[in-house]
Backbone as a ProteinNet text record, in pm:
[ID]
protein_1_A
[PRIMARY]
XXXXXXXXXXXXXXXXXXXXXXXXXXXXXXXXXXXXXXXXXXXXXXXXXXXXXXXXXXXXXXXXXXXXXXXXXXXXXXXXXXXXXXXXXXXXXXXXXXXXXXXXXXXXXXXXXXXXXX
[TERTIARY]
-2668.8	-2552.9	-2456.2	-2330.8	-2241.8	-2189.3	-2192.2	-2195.7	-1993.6	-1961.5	-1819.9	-1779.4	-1732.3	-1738.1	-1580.4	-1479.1	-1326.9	-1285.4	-1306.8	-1324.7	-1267.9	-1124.7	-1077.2	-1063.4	-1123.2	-1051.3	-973.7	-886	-772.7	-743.1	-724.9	-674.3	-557.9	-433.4	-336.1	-226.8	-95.5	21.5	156.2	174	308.2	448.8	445.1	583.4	705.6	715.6	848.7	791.9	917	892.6	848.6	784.3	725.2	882.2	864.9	949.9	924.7	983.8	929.6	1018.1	949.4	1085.6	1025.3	1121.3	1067.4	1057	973.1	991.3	1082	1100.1	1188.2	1072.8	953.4	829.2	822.5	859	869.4	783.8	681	544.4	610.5	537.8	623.4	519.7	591.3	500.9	571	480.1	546	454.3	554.8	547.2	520.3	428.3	407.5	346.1	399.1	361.6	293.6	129.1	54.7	62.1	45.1	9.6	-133.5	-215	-382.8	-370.6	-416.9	-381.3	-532.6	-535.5	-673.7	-628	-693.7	-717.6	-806.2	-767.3	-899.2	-848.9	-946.6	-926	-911	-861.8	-849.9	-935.6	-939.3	-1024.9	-964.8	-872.3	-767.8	-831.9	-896.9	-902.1	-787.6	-696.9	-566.4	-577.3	-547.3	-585.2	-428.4	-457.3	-415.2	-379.8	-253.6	-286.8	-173.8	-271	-275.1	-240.8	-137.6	-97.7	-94.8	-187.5	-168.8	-107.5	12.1	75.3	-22.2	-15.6	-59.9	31.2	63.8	116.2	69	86.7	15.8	82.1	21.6	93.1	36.2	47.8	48.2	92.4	7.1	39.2	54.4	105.8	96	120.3	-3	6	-29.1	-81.9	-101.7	62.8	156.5	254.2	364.5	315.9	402.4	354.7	221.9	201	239.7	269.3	302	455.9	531.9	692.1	700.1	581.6	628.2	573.5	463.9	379.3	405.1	427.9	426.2	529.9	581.8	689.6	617.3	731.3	722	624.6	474.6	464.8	340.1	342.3	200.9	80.7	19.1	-140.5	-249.7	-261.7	-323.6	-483.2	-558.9	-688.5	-665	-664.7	-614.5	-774	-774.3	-903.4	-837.6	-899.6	-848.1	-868.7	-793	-846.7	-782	-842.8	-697.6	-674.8	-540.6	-470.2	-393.3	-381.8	-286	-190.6	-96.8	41.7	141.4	174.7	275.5	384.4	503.7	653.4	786.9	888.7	955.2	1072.5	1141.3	1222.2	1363.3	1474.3	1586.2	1660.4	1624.2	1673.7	1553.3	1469	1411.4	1257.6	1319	1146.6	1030.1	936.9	760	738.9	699.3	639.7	503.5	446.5	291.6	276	216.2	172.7	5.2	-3.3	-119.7	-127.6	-203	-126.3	-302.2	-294.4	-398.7	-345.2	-392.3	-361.7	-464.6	-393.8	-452.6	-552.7	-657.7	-714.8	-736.8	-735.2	-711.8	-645.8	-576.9	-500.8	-530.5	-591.3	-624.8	-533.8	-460.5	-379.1	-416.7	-400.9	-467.1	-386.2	-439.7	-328.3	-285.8	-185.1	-118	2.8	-16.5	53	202.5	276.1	417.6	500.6	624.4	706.9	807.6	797.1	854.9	1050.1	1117.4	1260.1	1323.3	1367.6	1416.6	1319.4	1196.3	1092	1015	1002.4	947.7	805
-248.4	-204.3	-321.3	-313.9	-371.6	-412.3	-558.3	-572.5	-601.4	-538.9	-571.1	-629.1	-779.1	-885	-875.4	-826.2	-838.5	-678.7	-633.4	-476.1	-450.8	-356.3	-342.2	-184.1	-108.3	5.1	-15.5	78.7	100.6	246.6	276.9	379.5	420.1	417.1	429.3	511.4	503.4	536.9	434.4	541.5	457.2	432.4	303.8	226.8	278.2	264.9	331.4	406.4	474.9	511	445.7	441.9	383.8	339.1	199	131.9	132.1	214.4	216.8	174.8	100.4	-7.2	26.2	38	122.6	9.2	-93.1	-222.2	-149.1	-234.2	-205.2	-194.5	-183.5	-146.8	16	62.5	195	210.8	116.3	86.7	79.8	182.7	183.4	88.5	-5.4	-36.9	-12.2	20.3	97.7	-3.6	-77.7	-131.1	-24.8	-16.3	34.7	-35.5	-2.9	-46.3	1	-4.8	57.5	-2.2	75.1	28.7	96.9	33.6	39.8	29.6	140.7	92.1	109.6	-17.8	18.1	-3	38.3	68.3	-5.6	-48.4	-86.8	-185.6	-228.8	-189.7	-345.2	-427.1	-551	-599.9	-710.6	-743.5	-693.8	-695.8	-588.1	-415.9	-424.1	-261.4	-142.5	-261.1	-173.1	-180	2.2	16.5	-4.7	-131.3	-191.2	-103.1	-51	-0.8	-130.7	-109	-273.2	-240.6	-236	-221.4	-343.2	-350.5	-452.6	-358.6	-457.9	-438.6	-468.3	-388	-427.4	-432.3	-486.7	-462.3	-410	-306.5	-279	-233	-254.1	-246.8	-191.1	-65.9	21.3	24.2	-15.5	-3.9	148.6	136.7	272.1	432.2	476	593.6	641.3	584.8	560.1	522.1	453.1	437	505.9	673.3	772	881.1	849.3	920.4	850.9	795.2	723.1	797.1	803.6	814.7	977.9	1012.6	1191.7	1198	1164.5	1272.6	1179.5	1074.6	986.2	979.6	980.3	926.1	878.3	841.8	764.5	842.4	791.9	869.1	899.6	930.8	1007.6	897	958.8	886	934.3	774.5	737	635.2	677.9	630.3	556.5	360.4	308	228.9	221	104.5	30.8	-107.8	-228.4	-282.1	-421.9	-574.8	-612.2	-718.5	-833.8	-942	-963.2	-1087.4	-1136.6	-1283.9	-1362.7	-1454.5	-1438.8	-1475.9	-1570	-1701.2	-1806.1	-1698.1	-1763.7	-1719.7	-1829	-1831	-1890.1	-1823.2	-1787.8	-1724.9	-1718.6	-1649.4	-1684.4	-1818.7	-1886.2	-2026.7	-2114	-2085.2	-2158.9	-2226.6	-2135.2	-2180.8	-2133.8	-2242.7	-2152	-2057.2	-1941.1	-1829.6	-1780.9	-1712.7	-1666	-1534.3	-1457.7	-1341.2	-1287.5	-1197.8	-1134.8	-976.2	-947	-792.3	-722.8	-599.2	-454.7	-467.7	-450.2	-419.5	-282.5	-205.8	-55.9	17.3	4.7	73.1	246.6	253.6	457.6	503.1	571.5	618.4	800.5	783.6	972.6	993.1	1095.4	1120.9	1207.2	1195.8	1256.3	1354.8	1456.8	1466.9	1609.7	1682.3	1811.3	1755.4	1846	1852.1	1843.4	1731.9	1779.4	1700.2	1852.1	1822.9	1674.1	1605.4	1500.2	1555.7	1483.2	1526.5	1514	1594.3	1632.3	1696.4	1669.6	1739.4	1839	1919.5	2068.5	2073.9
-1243.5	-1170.8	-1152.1	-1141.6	-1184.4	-1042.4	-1025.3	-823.5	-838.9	-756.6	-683.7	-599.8	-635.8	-498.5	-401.3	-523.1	-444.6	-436.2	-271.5	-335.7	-180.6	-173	-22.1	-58.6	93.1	107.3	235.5	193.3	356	383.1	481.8	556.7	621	562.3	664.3	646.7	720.4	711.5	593	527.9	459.5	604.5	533.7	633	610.6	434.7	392.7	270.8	189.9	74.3	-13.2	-125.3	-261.7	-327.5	-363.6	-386.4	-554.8	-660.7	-792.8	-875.8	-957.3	-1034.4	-1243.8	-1304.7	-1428.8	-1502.3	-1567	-1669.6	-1805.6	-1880.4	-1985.5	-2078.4	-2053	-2166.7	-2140.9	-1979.2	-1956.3	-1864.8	-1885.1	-1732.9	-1645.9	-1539.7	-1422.2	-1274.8	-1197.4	-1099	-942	-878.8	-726.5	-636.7	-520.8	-421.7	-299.1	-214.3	-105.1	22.8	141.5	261.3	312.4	406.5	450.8	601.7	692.4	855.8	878.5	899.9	983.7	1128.8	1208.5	1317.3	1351.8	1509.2	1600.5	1741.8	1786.3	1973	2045.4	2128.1	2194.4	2331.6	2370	2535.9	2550.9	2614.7	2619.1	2797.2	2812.3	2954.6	3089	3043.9	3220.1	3180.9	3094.5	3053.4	3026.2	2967	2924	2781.1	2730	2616.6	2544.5	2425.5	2306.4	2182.5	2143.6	1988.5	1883.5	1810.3	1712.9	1612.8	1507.6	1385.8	1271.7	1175.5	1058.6	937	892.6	793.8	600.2	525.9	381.9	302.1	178.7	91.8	-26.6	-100.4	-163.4	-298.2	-411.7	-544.9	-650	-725.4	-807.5	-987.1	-1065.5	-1198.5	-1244.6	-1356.1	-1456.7	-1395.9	-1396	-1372.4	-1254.9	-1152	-998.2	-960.5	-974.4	-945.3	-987.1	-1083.3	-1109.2	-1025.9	-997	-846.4	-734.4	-718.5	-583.7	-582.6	-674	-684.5	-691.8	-743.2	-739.7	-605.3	-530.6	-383.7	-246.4	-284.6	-135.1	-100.1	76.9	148.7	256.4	316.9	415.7	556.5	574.9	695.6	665.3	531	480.5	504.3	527.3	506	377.5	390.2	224.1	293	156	159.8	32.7	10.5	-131.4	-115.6	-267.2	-297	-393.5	-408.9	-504.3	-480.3	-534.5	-481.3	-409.2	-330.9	-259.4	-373.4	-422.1	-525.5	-404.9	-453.5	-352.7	-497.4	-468.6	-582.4	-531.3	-584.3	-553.3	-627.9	-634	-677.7	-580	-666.2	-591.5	-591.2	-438.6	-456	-487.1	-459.2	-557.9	-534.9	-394.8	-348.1	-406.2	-475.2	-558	-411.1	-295.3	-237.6	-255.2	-199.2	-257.3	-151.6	-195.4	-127.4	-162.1	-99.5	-107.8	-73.8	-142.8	-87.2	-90.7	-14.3	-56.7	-98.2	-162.8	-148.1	-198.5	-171.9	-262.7	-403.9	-455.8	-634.2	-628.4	-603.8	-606.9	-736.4	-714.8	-813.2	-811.6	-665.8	-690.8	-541.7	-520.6	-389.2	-364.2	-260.2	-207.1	-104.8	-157.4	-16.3	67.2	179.6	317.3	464.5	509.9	606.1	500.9	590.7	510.4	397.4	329.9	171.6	211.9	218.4	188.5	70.2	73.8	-98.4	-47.3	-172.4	-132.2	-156.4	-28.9	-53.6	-205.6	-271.8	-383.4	-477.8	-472.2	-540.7	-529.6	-623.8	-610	-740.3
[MASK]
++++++++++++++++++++++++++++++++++++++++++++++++++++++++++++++++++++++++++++++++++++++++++++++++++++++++++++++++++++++

C-alpha cells in the first residue's frame, strides 16, 4: 500500500467566487478561497468563533468544475497537498505562499445554479 505523507483535507465555505484563468495551452487553472471555521470557549467561558483562511488551487478538469458549480458561499469538502511557492512580485519583491493543490473537491450543502448558468 502506497503511504501518503503530504495529504490535507478541508471543510469549508468559499470566500469568493473561483477565480479561473484559461492558459494559452487551453488548461484551465482556478484559484479558490476556503474559510474553516471553529468554536470554542476561551477561559472567561466566552464562546470564540475562529475562521482560518486557505488558498486553494485547481488544475485541468477540477478547475472546469470549480467555474461551472461553485460560488461564493458554497461549502466544499477539498483534498490535496500543501505546496509552499517563492515568486516575486510585480515590484520585483520576494513573496511566499502556501496553498492546497487540490486533488478532488465534493461539494456539499443544497444544489445551487451558479448565476448565469443553467
Amino acid at each position: 500500500m502506497k503511504t501518503i505523507e503530504n495529504s490535507v483535507r478541508l471543510i469549508g465555505n468559499l470566500g469568493t467566487d473561483p477565480e479561473v484563468i484559461t492558459l494559452e495551452s487551453g488548461k484551465k487553472v482556478s484559484n479558490i478561497s476556503i474559510a474553516t471555521n471553529e468554536s470554542y470557549k476561551n477561559n472567561k467561558g466566552e464562546l470564540i468563533d475562529k475562521a482560518e483562511w486557505h488558498k486553494v488551487v485547481a488544475w485541468g478538469k477540477l478547475a472546469e468544475i470549480t467555474e461551472k458549480h461553485l460560488v461564493k458561499g458554497k461549502k466544499v469538502a477539498i483534498e490535496g497537498k500543501l505546496i509552499h511557492r517563492k515568486y516575486e512580485d510585480k515590484n520585483g519583491e520576494p513573496k511566499a505562499v502556501s496553498e492546497v493543490l487540490a486533488s478532488s473537491i465534493l461539494m456539499l450543502g443544497e444544489k445551487k445554479e451558479k448565476k448565469g448558468k443553467k
